[in-house]
TILOVEX-135966 format. One record per residue (C-alpha): x, y, z; residue in three letters. Coordinates in pm, whole numbers, padded with zeros to 5 digits, always signed. Layout:
REM TILOVEX-135966
XYZAla ...
END
This chain:
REM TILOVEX-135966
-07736+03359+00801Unk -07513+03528+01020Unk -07208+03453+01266Unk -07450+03408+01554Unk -07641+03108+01314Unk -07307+02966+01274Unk -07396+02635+01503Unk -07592+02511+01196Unk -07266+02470+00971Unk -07156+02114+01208Unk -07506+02044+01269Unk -07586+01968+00895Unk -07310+01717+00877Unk -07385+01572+01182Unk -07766+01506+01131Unk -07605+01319+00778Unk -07397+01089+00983Unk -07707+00973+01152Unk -07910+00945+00874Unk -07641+00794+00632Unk -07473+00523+00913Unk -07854+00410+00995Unk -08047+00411+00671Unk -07750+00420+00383Unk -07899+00082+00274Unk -08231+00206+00245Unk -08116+00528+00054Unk -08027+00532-00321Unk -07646+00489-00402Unk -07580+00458-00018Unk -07643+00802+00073Unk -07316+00948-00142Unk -07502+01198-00288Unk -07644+01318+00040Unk -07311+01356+00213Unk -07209+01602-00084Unk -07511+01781-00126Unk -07476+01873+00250Unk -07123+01959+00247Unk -07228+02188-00057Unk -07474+02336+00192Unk -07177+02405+00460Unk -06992+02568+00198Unk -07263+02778+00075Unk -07329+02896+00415Unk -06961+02949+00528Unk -07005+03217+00240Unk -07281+03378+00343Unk -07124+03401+00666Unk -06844+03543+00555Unk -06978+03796+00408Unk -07145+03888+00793Unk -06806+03863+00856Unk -06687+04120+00656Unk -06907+04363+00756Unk -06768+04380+01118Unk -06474+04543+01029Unk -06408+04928+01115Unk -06080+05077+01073Unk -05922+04757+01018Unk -06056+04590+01313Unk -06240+04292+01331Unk -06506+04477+01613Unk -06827+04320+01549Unk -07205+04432+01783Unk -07147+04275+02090Unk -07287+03902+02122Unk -07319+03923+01720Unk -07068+03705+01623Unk -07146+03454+01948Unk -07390+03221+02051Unk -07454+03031+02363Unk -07676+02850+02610Unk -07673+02656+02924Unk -07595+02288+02822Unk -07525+02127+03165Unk -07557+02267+03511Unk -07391+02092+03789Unk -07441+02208+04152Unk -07552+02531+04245Unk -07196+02715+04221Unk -06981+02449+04105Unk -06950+02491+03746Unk -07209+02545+03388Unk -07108+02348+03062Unk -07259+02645+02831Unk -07318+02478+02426Unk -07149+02808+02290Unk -06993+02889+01962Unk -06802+03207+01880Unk -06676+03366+01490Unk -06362+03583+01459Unk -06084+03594+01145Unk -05954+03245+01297Unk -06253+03065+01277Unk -06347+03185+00952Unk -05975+03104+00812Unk -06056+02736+00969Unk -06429+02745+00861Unk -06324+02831+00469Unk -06065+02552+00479Unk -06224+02270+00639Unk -06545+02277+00435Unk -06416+02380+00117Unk -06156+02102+00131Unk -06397+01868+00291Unk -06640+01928-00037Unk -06333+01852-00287Unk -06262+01518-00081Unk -06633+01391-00055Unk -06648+01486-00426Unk -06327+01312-00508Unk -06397+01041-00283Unk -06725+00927-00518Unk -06518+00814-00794Unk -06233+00656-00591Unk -06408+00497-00347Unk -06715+00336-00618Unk -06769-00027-00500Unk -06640-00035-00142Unk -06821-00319+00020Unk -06875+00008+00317Unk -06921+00272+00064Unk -07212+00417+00285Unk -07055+00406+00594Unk -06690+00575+00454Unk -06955+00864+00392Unk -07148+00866+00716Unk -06805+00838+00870Unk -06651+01135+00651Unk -06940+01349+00750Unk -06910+01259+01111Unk -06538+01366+01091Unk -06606+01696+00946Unk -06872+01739+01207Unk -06633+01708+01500Unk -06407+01923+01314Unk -06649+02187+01249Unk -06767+02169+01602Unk -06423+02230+01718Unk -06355+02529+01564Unk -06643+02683+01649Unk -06592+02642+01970Unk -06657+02882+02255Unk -06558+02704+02558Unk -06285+02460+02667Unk -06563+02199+02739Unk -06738+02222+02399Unk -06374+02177+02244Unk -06281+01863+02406Unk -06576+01727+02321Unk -06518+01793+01932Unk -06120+01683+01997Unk -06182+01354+02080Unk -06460+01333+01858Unk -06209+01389+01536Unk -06002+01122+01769Unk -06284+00854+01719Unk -06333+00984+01350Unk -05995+00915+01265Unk -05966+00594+01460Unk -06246+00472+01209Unk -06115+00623+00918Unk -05784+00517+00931Unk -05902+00156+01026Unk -06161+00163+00757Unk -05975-00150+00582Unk -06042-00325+00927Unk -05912-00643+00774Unk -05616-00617+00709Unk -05376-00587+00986Unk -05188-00303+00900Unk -05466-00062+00886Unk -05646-00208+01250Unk -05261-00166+01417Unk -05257+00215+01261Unk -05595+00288+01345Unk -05520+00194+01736Unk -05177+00325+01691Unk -05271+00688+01612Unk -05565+00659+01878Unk -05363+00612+02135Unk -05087+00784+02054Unk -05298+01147+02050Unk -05470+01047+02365Unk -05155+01097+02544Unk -05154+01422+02462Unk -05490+01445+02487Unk -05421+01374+02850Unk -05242+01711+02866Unk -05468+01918+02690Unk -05736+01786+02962Unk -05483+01880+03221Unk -05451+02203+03106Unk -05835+02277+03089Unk -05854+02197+03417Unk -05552+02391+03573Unk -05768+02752+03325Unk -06080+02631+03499Unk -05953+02665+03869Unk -05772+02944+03815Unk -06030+03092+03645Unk -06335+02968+03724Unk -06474+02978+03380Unk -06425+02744+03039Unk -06532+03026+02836Unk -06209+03064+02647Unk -06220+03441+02551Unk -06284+03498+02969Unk -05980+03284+02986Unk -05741+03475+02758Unk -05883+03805+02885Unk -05796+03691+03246Unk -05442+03587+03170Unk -05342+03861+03022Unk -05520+04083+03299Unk -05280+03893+03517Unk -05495+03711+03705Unk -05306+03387+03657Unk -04954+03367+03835Unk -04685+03333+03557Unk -04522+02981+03662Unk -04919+02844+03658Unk -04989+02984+03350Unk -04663+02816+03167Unk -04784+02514+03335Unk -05126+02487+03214Unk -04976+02622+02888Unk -04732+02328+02846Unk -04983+02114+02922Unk -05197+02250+02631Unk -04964+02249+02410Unk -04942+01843+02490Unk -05255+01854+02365Unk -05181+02019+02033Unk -04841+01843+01997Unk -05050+01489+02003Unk -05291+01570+01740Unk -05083+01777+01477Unk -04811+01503+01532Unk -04517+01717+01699Unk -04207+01548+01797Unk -04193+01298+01974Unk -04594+01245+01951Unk -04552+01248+01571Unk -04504+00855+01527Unk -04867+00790+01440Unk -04942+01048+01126Unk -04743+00845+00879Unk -04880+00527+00942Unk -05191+00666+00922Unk -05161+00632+00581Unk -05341+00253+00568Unk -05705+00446+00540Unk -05810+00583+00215Unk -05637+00821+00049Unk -05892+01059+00028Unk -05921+01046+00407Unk -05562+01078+00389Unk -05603+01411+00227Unk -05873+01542+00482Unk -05685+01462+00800Unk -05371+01569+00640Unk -05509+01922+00483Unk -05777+02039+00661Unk -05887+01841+00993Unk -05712+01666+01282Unk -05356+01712+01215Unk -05428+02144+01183Unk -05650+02130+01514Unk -05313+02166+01725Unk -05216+02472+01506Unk -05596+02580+01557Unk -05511+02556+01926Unk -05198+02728+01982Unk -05290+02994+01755Unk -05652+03040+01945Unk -05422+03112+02234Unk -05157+03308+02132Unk -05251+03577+02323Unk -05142+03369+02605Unk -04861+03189+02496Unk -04732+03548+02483Unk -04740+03613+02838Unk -04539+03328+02942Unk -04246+03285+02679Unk -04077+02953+02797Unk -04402+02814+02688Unk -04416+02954+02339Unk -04015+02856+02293Unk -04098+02501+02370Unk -04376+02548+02111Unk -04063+02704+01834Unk -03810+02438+01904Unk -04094+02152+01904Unk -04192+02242+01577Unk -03788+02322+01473Unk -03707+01936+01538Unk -03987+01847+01384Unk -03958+02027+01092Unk -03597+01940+01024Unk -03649+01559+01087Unk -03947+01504+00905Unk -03797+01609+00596Unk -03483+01412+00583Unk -03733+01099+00642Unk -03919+01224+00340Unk -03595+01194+00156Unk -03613+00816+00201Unk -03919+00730+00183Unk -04091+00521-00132Unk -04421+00507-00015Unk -04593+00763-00213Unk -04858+00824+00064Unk -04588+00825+00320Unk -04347+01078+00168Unk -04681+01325+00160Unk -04734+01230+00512Unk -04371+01330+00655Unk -04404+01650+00442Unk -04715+01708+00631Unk -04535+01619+00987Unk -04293+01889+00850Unk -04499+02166+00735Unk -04674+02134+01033Unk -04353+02218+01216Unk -04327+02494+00999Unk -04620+02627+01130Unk -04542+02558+01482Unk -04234+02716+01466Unk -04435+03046+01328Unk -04637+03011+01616Unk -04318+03010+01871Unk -04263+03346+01752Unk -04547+03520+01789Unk -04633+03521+01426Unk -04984+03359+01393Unk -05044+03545+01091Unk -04789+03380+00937Unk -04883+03047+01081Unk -05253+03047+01038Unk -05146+03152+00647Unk -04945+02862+00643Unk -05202+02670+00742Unk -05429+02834+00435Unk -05239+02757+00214Unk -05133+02406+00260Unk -05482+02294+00296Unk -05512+02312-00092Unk -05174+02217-00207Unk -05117+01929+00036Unk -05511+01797-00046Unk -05429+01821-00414Unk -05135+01607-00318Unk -05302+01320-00164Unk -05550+01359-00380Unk -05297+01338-00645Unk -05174+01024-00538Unk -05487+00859-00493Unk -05504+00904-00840Unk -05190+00749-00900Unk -05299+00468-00738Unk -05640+00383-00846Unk -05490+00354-01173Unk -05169+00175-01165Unk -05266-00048-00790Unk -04892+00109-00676Unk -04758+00314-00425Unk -04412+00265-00417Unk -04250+00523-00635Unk -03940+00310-00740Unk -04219+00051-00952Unk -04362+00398-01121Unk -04203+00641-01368Unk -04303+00776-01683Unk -04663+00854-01598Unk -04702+01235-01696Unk -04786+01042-02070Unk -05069+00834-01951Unk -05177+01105-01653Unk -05104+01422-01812Unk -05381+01640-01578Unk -05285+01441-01260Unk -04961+01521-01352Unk -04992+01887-01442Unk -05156+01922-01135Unk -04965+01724-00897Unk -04651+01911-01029Unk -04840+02229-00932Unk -04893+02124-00599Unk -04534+01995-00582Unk -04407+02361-00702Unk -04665+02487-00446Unk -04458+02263-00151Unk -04146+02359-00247Unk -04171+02740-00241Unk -04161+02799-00591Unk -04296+03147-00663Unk -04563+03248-00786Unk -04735+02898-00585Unk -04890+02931-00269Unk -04646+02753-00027Unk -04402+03092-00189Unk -04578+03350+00014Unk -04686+03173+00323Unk -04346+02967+00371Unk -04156+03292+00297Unk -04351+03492+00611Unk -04277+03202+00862Unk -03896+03272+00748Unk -03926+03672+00798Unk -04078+03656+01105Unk -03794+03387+01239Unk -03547+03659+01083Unk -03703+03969+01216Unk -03755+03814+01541Unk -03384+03788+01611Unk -03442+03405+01572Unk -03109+03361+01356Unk -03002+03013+01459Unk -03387+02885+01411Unk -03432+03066+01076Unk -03097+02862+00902Unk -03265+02585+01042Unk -03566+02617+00875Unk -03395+02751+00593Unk -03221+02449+00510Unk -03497+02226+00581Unk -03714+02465+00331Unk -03422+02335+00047Unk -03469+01943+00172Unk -03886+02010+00135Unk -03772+02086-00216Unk -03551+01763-00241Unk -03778+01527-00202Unk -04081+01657-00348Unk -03895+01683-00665Unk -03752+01331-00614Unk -04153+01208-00532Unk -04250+01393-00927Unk -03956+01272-01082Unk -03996+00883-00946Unk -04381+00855-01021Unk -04399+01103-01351Unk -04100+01156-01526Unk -03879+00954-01714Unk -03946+00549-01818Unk -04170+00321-01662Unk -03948+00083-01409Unk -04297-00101-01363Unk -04444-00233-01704Unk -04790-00406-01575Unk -04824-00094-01377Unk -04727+00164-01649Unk -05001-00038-01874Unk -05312-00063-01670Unk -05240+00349-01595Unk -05559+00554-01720Unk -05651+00921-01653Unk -05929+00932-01356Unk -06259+01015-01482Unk -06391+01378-01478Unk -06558+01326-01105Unk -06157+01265-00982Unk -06022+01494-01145Unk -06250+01819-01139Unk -06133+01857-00784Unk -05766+01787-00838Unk -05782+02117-01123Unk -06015+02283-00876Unk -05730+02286-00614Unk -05451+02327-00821Unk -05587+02676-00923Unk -05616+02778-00580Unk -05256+02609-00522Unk -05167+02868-00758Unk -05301+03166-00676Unk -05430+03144-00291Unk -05085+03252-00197Unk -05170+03629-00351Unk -05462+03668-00074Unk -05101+03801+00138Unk -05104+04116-00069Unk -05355+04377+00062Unk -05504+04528-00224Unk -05595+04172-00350Unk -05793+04080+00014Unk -05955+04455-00041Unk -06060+04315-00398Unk -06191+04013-00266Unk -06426+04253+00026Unk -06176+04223+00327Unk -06003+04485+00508Unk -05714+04384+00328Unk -05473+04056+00285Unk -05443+03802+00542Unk -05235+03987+00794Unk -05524+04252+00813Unk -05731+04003+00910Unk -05544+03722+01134Unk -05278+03951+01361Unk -05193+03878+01768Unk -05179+04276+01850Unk -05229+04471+01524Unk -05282+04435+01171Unk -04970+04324+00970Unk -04951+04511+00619Unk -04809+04295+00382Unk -04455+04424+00181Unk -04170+04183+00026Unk -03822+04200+00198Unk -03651+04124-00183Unk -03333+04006-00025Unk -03507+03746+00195Unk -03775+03595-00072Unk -03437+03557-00284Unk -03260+03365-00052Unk -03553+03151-00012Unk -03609+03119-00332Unk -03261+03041-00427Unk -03318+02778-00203Unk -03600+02641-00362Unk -03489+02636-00704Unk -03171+02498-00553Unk -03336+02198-00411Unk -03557+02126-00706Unk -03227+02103-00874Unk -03020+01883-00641Unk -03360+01673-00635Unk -03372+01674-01101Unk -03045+01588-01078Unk -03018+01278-00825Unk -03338+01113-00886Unk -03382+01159-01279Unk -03310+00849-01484Unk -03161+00601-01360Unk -03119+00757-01043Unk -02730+00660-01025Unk -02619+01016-00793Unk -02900+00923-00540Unk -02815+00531-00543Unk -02435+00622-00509Unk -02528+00875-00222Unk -02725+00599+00015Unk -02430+00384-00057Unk -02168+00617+00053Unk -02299+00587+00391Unk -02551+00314+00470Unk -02606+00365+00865Unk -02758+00706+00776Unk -02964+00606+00534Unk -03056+00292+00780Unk -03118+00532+01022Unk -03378+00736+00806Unk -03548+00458+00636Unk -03586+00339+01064Unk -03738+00683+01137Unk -03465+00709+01377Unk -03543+00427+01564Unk -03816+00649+01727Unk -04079+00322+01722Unk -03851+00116+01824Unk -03775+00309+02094Unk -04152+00324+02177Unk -04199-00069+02125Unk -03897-00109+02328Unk -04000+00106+02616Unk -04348-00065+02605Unk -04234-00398+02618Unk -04031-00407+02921Unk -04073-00129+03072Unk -04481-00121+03032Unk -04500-00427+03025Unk -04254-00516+03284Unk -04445-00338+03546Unk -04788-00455+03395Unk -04652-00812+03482Unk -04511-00704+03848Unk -04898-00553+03892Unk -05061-00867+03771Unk -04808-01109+03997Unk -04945-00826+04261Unk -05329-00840+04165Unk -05349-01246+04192Unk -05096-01299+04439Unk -05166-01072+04737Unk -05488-00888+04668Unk -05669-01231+04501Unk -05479-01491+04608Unk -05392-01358+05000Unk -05659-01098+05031Unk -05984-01232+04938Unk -05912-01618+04830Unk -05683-01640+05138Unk -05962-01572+05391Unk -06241-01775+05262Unk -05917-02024+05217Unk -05885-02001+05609Unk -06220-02069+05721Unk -06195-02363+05481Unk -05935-02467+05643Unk -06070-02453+05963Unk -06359-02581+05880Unk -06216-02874+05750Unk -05977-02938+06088Unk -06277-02865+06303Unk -06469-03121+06114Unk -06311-03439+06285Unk -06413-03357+06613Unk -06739-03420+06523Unk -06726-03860+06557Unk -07078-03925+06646Unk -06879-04171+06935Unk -07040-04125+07293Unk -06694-04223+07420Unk -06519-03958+07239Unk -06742-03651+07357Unk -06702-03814+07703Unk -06379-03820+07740Unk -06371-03458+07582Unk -06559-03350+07848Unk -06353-03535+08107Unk -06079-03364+07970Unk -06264-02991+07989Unk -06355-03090+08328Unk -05944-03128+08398Unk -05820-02834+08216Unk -06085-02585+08459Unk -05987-02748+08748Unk -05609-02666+08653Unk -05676-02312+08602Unk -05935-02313+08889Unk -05658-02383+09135Unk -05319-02203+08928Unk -05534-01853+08990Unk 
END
């Protein structure tokens, strides 16, 4: 198995879909065991790929045999020099950063998802739709043209829309499930904008050709930041950038184990897979790649003071996501993809182990909100151990992963010259800390505010929890893949900055004074959060008191959907009724009723002339007879 083979890593999940969807009631415990097995596969073969992988470096540099580590063939033709849709995949250090993350996390989710998902009236179909989702997502990834990608985008789009609207019934979940669907198809809009505006100025989809042509100058600069903006719609939509970001925490109504994939490993990280595919170009035209750094500052900073607020357990994880994702961005608007893509790593197994963590939570005690929990480290002690991992993890706690990647993004803001942006993100780096220590203390620590809850807690059994220890060790430790001689250990060139870089390799060292500011920080906010939240929670009660409108206008989410609703009821629908009074009125009504109308009419008038009376027609005649004569002689 090599990089070229790599097409068969989403073709394995797909061909499950298929299989699963149509014959899961035919197929012994509705095809569960399938979907894993398979995803097993995927992982399996990611390795052996990898290991391919490896061997392409020289020097340091990824420079694999030409066509080695690509694969292609005409899909579609259309016309004779119009344009080819090529089926093409292509492997470097990005996609096997993506590849490692999506299927390992992927595997730890359909594992998981066996226990909490046992008795589902659509157990089979959650799986055939799980493997469908990683499909798209694999697919995307692998990607070699613009084409190909879109295809997979809106294929996680559909995914997601049936994921998330997997409880179908109830209300909440069908209004989330349409909410987030169309809510990343307007910037799906863009990103199909922006494939178009490459193509003509290229001529090609082939996104290396693309890259290689923009930074050959080939495109004029105020094109290029054109198309780029409107790519970056694209990514904004799906990894839930201000303002597209109002869909991601609702999209908590599906499973929680879907909850985890889309939040760790799939949809919501295809924008960062995006921007960071293109980085080479976003550094040609700059005002792009600052829109990309300030998107992802507001988001970043807002996200987190919503998670302060929040008492959903699902939906605190979800604005932490929205925010980490802005960390990322931001990382990204400065040229650092190493950091970002790192990031990205990273998160993927602290932020699953969340979710999955809370799934856990609630399969046992039927609760989400974190004010009816408390005290459940005693009945929970391993999804408490690790949940508090992953919580350390989030918060920047060395030695936890979210420590070294979090701590790049903040160097490369600082060495960048970025001051203003780095205290930003600084600050919002001590709220992350705030409220994930205010999530652990609510739902773990002290006494149970929820008896009937507290009692029916129980540990999950060993097919739940396996994963959630599983990801909590790599919570721990994946952070140390920074450091080179631990990546050389492992058979890379070196740590993740020797293999992920925009120009050249990035050799790993610790600016002391910087990780101790930001770990200062950390500590800092896990203390603000121990002390406001712990007990009784008297410091944080008396601080939402103190000033009610702000905490009003967190708990509102700034009024950001309300703004939406508002805007779609009179202004969309305003001018949806003045097209409608339009559409029946003059183009039904006027247009095509209004003729036939007017023959009717006619028709009807002409109707009486017709009296069957020989009189009548006589004197009609008489009449005719008359009215020629007159004009006869007035000529």
């Amino acid at each position: 198995m090599s990089m070229e083979q790599a097409w068969v890593l989403p073709a394995i999940p797909a061909a499950l879909f298929v299989i699963i969807a149509l014959f899961n009631p035919l197929i012994p415990r509705r095809g569960d065991f399938l979907a894993v097995l398979g995803m097993a596969a995927v992982v399996a073969l990611v390795g052996v790929i990898l290991v391919d992988f490896t061997s392409a470096f020289h020097d340091g540099h990824f420079e694999p045999v030409a066509g080695e580590n690509a694969f292609s063939f005409n899909w579609i033709t259309i016309g004779q020099d119009f344009f080819t849709i090529e089926f093409s995949t292509y492997v470097d250090p990005i996609t096997m950063v993506m590849l490692v993350v999506v299927s390992f996390v992927a595997l730890m989710v359909l594992v998981y998802s066996v226990g909490y998902m046992h008795g589902e009236a659509r157990y089979g179909w959650y799986f055939a739709a799980l493997s469908f989702f990683v499909a798209s997502m694999l697919t995307l990834v692998l990607s070699g043209n613009l084409i190909m990608l879109y295809f997979a985008w809106e294929g996680v789009g559909v995914a997601s829309f049936l994921l998330i609207g997997f409880y179908w019934e109830r209300q909440s979940a069908a209004e989330a499930a349409k909410k987030a669907f169309i809510t990343t198809r307007i910037g799906d809009v863009g990103l199909l904008i922006g494939i178009i505006l490459l193509w003509r100025a290229t001529g090609t989809f082939d996104i290396q050709q693309i890259i290689a042509a923009a930074q050959g100058g080939e495109i004029g600069e105020t094109y290029l930041t054109v198309a780029m903006l409107f790519l970056f719609a694209g990514a904004a939509g799906k990894s839930a950038q201000f303002p597209l970001h109002v869909w991601l925490p609702d999209a908590m109504e599906g499973p929680t184990p879907v909850s985890a994939l889309i939040h760790a490993a799939t949809m919501v990280v295809a924008g960062v897979y995006l921007v960071a595919r293109f980085s080479p170009v976003f550094a040609e035209v700059l005002v792009a790649r600052d829109v990309v750094l300030y998107t992802g500052l507001i988001t970043a900073l807002m996200a987190a003071t919503m998670g302060l607020v929040s008492n959903d357990i699902k939906r605190v994880l979800a604005y932490s996501t929205v925010s980490q994702l802005g960390f990322m961005f931001v990382a990204l608007g400065v040229g650092a993809v190493t950091a970002a893509m790192f990031h990205l790593f990273t998160h993927a197994f602290f932020k699953s182990l969340l979710f999955l963590g809370s799934g856990s939570v609630i399969h046992a005690t039927h609760e989400q909100e974190v004010e009816e929990l408390g005290g459940l480290w005693r009945k929970m002690p391993v999804t408490a151990a690790t949940f508090g991992i992953a919580s350390l993890a989030l918060a920047g706690i060395p030695i936890f992963a979210g420590f070294w990647s979090k701590d790049e993004i903040l160097r490369a803001l600082f060495d960048g010259g970025e001051t203003g942006a780095f205290v930003v993100l600084l600050a919002t780096a001590v709220l992350t800390a705030i409220y994930t220590t205010r999530l652990f203390v609510l739902t773990f620590a002290g006494e149970p505010r929820n008896r009937q809850a507290y009692d029916h807690a129980h540990e999950s059994p060993l097919i739940m929890a396996a994963p959630l220890v599983i990801l909590a060790t790599l919570a721990t430790v994946a952070g140390f893949f920074a450091i080179d001689e631990v990546g050389r250990a492992l058979g890379f060139a070196g740590g993740i900055g020797e293999l992920v870089y925009l120009e050249e390799p990035h050799h790993f060292s610790v600016d002391w004074a910087l990780a101790g500011t930001a770990t200062a920080g950390a500590v800092g906010g896990v203390i603000i959060g121990w002390i406001f939240w712990r007990g009784r929670a008297e410091r944080a009660i008396a601080a939402r008191d103190w000033d009610p409108a702000l905490h009003q206008l967190l708990v509102n989410r700034y009024y950001m959907d309300n703004l939406y609703q508002g805007i779609i009821n009179r202004a969309i629908m305003g001018l949806g009724g003045v097209i409608a009074w339009f559409d029946k009125r003059v183009v039904n009504e006027t247009g095509v009723d209004g003729g036939a109308q007017s023959i009717g009419y006619m028709g009807l008038r002409l109707k009486f002339l017709q009296t069957g009376k020989i009189p009548n027609y006589a004197l009609a005649m008489a009449a005719g007879v008359v009215g020629l004569a007159l004009l006869a002689f007035s000529s």
